[in-house]
C-alpha positions as CSV (number, residue, x, y, z in Angstrom):
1,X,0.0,0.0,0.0
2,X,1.4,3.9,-0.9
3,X,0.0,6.8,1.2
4,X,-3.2,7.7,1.0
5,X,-4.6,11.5,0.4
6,X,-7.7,12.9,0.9
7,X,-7.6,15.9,-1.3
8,X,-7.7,15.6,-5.3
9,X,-7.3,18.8,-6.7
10,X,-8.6,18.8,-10.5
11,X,-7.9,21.3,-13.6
12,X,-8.8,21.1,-17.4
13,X,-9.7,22.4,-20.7
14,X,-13.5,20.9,-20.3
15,X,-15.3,24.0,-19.6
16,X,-18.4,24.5,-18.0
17,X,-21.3,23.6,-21.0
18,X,-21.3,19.7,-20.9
19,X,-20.9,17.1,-18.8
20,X,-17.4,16.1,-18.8
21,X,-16.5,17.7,-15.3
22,X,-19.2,16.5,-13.6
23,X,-18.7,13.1,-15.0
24,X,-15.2,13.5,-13.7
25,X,-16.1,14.4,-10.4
26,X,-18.6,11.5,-9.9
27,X,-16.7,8.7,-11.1
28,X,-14.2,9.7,-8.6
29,X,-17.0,9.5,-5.8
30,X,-17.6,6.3,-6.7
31,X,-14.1,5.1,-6.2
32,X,-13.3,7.3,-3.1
33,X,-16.1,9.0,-1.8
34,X,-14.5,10.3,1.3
35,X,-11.7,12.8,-0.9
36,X,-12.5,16.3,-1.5
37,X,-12.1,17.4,-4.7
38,X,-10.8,21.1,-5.6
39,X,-11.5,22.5,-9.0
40,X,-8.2,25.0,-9.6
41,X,-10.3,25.9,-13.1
42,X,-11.8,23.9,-16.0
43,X,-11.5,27.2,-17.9
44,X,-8.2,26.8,-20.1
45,X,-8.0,27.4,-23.5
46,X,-8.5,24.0,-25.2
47,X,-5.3,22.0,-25.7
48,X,-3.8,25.5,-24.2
49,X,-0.7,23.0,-22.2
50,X,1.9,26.7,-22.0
51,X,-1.2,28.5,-20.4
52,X,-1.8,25.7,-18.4
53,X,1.3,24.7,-17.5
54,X,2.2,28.5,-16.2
55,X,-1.3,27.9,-14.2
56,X,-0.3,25.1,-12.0
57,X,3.2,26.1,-11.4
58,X,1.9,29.5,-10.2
59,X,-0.6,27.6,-7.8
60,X,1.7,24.4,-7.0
61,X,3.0,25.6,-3.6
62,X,-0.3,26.9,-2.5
63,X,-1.9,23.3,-2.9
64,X,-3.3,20.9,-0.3
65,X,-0.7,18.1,-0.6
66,X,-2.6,15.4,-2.3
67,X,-3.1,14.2,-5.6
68,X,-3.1,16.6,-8.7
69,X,-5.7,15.9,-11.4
70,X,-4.5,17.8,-14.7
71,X,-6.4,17.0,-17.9
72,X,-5.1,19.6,-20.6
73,X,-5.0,18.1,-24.6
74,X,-5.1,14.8,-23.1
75,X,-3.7,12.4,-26.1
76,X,-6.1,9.0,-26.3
77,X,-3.5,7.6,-29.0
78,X,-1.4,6.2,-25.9
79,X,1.2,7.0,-27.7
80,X,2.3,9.2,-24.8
81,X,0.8,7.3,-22.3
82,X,-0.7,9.8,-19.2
83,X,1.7,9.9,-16.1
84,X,1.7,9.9,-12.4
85,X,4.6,12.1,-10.4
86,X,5.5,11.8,-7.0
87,X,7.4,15.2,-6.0
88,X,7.9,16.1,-2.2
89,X,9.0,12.2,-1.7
90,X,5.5,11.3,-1.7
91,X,3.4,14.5,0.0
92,X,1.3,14.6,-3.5
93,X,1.3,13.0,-6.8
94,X,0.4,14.9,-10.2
95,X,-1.5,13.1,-13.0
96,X,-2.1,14.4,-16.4
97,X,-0.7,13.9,-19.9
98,X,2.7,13.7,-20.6
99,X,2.9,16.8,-23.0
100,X,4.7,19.1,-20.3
101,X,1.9,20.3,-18.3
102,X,3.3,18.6,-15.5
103,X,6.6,20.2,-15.7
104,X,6.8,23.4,-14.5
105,X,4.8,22.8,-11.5
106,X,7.5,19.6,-10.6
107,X,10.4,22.0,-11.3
108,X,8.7,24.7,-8.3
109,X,8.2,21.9,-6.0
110,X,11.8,20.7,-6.4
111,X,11.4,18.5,-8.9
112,X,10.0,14.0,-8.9
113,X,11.2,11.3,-6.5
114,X,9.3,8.9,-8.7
115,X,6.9,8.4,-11.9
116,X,5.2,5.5,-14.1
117,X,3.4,5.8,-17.1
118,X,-0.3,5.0,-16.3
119,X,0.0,1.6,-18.5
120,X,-2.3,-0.7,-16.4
121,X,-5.7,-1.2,-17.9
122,X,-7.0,-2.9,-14.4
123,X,-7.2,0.5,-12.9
124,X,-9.0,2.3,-15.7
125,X,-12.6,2.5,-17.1
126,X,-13.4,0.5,-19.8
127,X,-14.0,3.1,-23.2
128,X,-17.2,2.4,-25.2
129,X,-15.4,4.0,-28.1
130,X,-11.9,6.1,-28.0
131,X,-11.0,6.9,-24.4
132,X,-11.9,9.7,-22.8
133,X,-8.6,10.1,-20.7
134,X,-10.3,12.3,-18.0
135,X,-13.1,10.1,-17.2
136,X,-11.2,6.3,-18.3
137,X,-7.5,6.6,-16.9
138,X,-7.2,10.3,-14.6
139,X,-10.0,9.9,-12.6
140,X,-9.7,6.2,-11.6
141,X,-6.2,6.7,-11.2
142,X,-6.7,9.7,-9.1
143,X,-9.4,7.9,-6.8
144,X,-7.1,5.0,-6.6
145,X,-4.4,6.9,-5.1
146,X,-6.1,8.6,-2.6
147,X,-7.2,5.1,-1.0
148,X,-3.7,4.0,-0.9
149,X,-2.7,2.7,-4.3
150,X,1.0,2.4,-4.5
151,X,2.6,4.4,-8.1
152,X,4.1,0.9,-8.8
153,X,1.0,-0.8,-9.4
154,X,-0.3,1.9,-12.2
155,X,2.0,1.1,-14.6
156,X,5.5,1.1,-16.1
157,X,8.2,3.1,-14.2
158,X,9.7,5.4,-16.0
159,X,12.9,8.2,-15.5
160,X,11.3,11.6,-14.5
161,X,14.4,13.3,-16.5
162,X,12.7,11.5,-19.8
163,X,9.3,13.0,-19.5
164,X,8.1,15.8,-22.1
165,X,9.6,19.1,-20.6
166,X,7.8,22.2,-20.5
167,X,9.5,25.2,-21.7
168,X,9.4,28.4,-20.0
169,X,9.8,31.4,-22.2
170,X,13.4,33.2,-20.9
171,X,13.9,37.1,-21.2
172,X,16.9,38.0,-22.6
173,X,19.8,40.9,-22.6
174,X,20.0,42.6,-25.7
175,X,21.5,46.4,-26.4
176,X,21.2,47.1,-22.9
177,X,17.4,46.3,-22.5
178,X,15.8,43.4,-21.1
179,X,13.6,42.0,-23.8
180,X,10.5,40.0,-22.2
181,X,7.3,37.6,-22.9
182,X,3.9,38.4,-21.6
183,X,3.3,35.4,-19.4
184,X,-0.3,35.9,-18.5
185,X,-2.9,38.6,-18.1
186,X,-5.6,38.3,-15.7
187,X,-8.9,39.1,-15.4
188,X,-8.3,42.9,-14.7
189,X,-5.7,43.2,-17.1
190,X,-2.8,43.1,-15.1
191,X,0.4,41.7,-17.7
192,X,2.7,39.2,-15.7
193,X,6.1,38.8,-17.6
194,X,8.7,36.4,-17.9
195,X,11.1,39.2,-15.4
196,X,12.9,38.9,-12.3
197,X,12.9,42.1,-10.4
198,X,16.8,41.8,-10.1
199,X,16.6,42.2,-14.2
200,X,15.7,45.2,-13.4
201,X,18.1,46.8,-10.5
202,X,20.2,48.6,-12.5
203,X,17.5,50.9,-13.9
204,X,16.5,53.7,-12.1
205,X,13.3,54.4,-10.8
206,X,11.6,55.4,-15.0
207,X,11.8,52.9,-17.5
208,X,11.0,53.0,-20.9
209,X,9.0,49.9,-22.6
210,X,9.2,49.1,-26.4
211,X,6.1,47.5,-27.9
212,X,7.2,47.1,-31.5
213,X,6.9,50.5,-32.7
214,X,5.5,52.3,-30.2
215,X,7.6,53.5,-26.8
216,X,6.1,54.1,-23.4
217,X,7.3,55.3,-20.0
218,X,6.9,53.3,-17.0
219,X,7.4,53.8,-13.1
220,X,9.1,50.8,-11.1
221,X,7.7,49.7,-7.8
222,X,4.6,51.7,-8.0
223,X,1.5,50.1,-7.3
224,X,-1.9,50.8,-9.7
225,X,-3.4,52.8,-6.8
226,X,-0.2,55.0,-7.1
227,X,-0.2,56.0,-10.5
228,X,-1.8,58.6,-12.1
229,X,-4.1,58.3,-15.4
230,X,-2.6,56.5,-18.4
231,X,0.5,56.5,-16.4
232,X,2.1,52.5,-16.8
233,X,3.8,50.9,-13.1
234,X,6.1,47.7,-12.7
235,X,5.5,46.2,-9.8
236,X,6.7,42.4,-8.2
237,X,3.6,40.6,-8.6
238,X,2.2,37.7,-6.2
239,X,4.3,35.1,-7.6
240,X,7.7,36.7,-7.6
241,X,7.9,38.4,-11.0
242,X,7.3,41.6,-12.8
243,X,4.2,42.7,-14.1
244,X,2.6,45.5,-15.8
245,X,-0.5,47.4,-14.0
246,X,-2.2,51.1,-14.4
247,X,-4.6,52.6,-12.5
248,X,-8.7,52.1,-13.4
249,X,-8.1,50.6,-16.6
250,X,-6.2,47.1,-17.9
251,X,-2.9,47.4,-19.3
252,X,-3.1,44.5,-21.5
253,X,-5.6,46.7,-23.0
254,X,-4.2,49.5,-23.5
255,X,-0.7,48.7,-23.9
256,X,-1.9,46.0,-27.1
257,X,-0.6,43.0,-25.4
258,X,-1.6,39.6,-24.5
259,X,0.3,36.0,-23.9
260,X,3.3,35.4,-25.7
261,X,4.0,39.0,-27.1
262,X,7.8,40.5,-26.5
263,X,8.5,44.0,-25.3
264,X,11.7,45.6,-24.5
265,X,12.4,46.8,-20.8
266,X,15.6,49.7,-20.8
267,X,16.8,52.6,-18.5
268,X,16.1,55.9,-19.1
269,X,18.5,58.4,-17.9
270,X,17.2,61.7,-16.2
271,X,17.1,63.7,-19.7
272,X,15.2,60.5,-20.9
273,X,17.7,59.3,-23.0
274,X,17.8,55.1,-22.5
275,X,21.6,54.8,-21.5
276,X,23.8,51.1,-21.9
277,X,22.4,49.4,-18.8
278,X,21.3,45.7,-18.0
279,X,21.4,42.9,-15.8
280,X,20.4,39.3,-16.5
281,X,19.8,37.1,-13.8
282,X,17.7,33.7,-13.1
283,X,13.6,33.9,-13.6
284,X,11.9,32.1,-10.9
285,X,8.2,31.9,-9.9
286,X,8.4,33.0,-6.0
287,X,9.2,30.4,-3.8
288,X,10.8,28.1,-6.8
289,X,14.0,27.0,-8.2
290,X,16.0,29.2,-10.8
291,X,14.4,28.1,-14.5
292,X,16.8,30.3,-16.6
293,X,18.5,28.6,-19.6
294,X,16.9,25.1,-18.3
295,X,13.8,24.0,-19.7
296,X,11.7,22.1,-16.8
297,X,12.4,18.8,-15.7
């Protein structure tokens, strides 16, 4: 018998209009009926695994240790066959596809003690038709391991260090600026990027942003209620990295940027001219390793 959980927490690509998450939710009742189940979101993009894999990393050492239920472009080819990871020497096990939506989230946990590919038919649903890798193989799984199921018996072992890795998008030095990717926006419009403050620390307290064409001014450390109108602030954000905020409106808005775009962070001196300046140092997600010039594990 492995160690037994009684938390599952569950995100996807499902949505909300049809019956997939409930179905979900209810053949992991039936299995173990005494484990709470935590929906993180069932809002992701469809087969959105970057997005997705950005979303559990950010939330992975806020989680009830337990068992992580991720189902983002699940493959029913088997020709990746879905995984289970043991990280924290057994304090939770993730379970999802093996496209790298795992990855981030092991690499801010301090990487897997263990993993097998999910191989075993005896502890999955039987599929009328082509599996439904949520309902037929996660959830059972899942269920299973909450009541004590031991990784061992799902499947094949495999090496952690040969599962898909999930690339994180690095910022980069170039002419004296730091050039950066737009993580994430949330819901108000605030624009996380791929920046450690220390990028920054060199600059003084103005920086100027390049979005293509355009230029913009911005003020470091200065929180949205501090700014005045149309004026742009850097701040640290919750999870440890530099993001993009104005006051009473959303800067993804009104800056023209969403996920994946590049921009160009430099120093201004005080006559506004952008001097030779910049300093590259390791992106991490607050409280996790250094993922600069490494892809996740």
């Amino acid at each position: 018998m492995g160690r037994a959980y009684d938390t599952i927490t569950f995100l996807s690509d499902y949505g909300r209009a049809d019956e997939h998450v409930g179905v979900v939710h209810s053949v992991i009742r039936s299995i173990a009926p005494e484990v709470a189940v935590v929906d993180l979101t069932h809002d992701v993009a469809p087969r959105d695994v970057r997005a997705a894999g950005l979303l559990l990393a950010r939330s992975a050492q806020y989680l009830c240790p337990g068992v992580v239920l991720a189902a983002v472009a699940a493959d029913p080819s088997g020709e990746r066959p879905a995984v289970a990871v043991e990280v924290g020497d057994g304090m939770s096990v993730l379970v999802g596809p093996d496209n790298g939506l795992l990855a981030p989230a092991v690499a801010m946990v301090g990487g897997a003690s263990r993993a097998v590919a999910l191989t075993d038919p005896g502890h999955h649903l039987p599929a009328p038709g082509v599996p439904f890798v949520g309902r037929d193989v996660l959830a059972p799984v899942a269920a299973q391991l909450c009541r004590g199921a031991d990784l061992a018996e799902l499947g094949a072992s495999v090496d952690p260090a040969a599962l898909q890795p999930g690339i994180l998008p690095l910022s980069r030095e170039e002419d004296g600026a730091v050039v950066a990717q737009v993580l994430w926006v949330d819901r108000v419009g605030t624009v996380q990027l791929n920046v450690d403050p220390d990028e920054l620390a060199a600059f003084g307290d103005r920086v100027r942003l390049r979005l293509g064409d355009a230029t913009r001014s911005a003020r470091r450390d200065a929180p949205a209620g501090a700014l005045g109108p149309g004026e742009v602030g850097l701040v640290t954000d919750p999870y440890g990295l530099v993001a993009l905020t104005m006051s009473g409106q959303a800067a993804a808005d009104a800056l023209g940027l969403a996920e994946g775009d590049e921009l160009a962070i430099e120093a201004l001196d005080d006559d506004g001219a952008a001097p030779t300046a910049g300093l590259t140092t390791p992106v991490r997600l607050s409280g996790g390793p250094a993922t600069k010039g490494t892809p996740s594990p």
